[in-house]
N, C-alpha and C positions, 0 to 999 in steps of 0.2 A: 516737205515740211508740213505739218501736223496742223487744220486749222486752230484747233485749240490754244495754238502759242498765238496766235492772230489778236495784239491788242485790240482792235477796231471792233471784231465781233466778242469779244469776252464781256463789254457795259452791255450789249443787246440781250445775249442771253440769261444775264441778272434778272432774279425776278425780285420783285417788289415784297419788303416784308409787313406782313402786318394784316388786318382783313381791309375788305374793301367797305369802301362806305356804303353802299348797298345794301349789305349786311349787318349793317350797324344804325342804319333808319329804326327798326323796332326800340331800340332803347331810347329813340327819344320820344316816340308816339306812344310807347307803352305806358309811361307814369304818366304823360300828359292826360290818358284819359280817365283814370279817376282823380285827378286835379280839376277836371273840367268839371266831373261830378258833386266834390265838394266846394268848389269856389264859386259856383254858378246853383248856388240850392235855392237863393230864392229869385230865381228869373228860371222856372219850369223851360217856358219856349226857348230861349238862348241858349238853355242848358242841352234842351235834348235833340237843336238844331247843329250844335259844336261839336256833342259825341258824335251823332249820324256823322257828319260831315269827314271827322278823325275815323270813324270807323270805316268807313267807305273807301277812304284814303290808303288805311291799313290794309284792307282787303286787296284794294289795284297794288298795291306794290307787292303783297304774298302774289300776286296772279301773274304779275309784270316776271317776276324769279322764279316764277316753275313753268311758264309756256316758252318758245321757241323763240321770241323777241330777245330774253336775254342770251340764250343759247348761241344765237346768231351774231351777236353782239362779243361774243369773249373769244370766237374765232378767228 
């Protein structure tokens, strides 16, 4: 008998449709950060302490999806 008739493993091997949320982090950091720029125009320090802070952010997550942490992870 054929495992593929095997109800039990047929849900396992289902892969999930859709992207993962991972990947889908930049759409919401990305408009956030000229939001930041125009809503924060007249508080200079807060303004350019919020981008740093979002861009920094943006940076470790692009770093976190190309080194070996996430690699290691979807193993």
């Amino acid at each position: 008998m054929s495992s593929s008739s095997d109800p039990s493993k047929a849900g396992m091997e289902r892969k999930k449709k859709g992207a993962p949320i991972k990947f889908l982090v930049p759409l919401i950091y990305a408009p956030a950060l000229p939001l930041i720029r125009l809503s924060l125009r007249h508080q200079p320090v807060l303004r350019d302490r919020l981008f740093g802070l979002v861009l920094a952010g943006a940076f470790a997550h692009g770093f976190y999806l190309v080194t070996d942490i996430y690699d290691a992870e979807s193993k």
